[in-house]
C-alpha positions in Angstrom: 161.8 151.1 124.6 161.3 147.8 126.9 160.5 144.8 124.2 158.8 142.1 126.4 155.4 143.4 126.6 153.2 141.6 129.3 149.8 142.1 127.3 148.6 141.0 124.2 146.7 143.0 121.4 143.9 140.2 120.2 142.4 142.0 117.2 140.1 144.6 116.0 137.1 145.3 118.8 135.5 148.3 117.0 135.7 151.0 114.6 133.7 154.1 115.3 132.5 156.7 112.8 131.0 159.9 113.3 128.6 162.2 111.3 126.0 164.8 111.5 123.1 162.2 111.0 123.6 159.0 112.1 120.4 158.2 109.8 122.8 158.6 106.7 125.5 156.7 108.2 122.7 153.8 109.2 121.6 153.8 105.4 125.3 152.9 104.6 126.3 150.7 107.3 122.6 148.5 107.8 121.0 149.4 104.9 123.5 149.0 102.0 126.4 146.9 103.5 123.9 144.6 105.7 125.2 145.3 109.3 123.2 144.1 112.2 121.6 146.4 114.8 122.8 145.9 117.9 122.0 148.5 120.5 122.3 152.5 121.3 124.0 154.5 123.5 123.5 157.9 124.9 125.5 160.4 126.2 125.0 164.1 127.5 128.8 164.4 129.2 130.5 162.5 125.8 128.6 164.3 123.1 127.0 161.1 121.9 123.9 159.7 120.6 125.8 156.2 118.4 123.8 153.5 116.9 126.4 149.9 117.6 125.6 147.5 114.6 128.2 144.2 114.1 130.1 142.4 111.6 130.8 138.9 112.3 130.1 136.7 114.7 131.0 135.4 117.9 134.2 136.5 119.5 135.3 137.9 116.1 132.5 140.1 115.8 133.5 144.0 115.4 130.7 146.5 116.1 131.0 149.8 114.4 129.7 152.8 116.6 127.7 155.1 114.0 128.1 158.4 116.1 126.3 161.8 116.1 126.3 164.5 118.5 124.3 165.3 120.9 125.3 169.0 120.2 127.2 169.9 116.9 128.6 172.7 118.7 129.7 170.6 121.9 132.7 168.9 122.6 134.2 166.0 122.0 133.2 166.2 118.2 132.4 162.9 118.1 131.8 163.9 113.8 135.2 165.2 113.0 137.2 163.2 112.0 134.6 161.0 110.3 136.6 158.3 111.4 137.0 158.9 114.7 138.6 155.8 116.8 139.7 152.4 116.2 139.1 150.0 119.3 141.3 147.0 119.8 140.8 143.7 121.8 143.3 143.7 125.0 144.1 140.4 127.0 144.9 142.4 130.2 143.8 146.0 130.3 145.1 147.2 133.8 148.8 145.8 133.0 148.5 147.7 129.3 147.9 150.6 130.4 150.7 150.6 133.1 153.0 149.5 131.1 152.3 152.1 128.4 152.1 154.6 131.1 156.1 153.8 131.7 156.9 153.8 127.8 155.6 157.4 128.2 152.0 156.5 126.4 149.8 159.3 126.9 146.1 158.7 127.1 143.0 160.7 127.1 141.2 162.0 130.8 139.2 159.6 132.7 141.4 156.5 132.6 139.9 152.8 132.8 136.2 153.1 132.7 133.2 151.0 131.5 132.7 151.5 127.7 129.4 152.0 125.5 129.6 148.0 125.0 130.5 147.3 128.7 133.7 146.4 128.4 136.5 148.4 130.7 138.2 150.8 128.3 140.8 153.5 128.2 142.4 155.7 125.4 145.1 156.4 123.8 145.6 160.2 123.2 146.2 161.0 119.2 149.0 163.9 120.3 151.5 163.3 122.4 153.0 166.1 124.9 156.0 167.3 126.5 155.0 164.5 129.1 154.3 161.6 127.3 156.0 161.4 124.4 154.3 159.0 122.9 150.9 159.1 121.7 148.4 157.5 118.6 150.4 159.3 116.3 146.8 161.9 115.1 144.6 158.4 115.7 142.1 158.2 119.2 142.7 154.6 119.8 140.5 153.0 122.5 141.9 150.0 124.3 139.2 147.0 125.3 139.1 144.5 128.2 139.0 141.3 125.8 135.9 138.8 127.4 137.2 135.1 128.6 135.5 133.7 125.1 137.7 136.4 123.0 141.2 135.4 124.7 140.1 132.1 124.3 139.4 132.1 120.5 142.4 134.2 120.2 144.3 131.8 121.8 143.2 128.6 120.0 143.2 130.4 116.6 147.0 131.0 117.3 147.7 127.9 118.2 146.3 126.2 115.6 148.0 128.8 113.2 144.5 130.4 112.0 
């Protein structure tokens, strides 16, 4: 595999969990640990209906999506696993993901789109496949256009050694 990788990974953009009642999860994640509301999204075609509260603040926040289907029957089960994807902070989406593509990364149907958060996304399939060999290794992990004011803090937070 090539070495000199012509994107950076910035950090931790979300974490997104999944239940049958996102009420229970909002007791835990407001309620109890002291999360902040921070908006909702909706979606028929993604099985969704997520609650995004924060941690932090600034360009190190992190939401965490508190997800519930729309249908428990439907697909994607946005529930199972209860931990279902880690998000991560890219410096340059568009080259990631091409690059990835020639490692033989395989990612998820629908490639770059805008997320929940309205950041461009794409994902990383958990499996890999006779195709792409490699893969999330059984974890969804969603890739995210870092903002200007992200890269920046990145970048003055690495160059200050913090």
């Amino acid at each position: 595999m090539e070495t000199t990788r012509p994107f950076r990974i910035l950090g931790i953009q979300q974490i997104a969990v999944g239940g049958l009642d996102k009420g229970a999860l909002r007791r835990l994640w407001v309620d109890t640990l002291g999360l902040q509301a921070h908006g909702t999204y909706r979606s028929e075609r993604e099985n969704v209906d997520e609650d995004i509260v924060v941690a932090g603040a600034g360009p190190f926040k992190v939401e965490v999506d508190l997800m519930q289907p729309v249908n428990p029957d439907g697909r994607p089960k946005v529930h199972d696993p209860a931990l279902n994807h880690v998000g991560l902070w890219v410096d340059d989406l568009a080259t990631a993901v091409k690059w990835l593509e020639g490692q033989g990364m395989r990612f998820t149907p629908g490639g770059i789109r805008k997320g929940a958060a309205g950041f461009d996304v794409c994902f990383i399939h958990p499996k890999a496949s006779d195709q792409f060999p490699l893969s999330g290794e059984g974890v969804l992990i969603e890739l995210v256009q870092a903002p200007p004011d992200v890269i920046r803090a990145f970048e003055q937070a690495a160059s200050t050694g913090h």
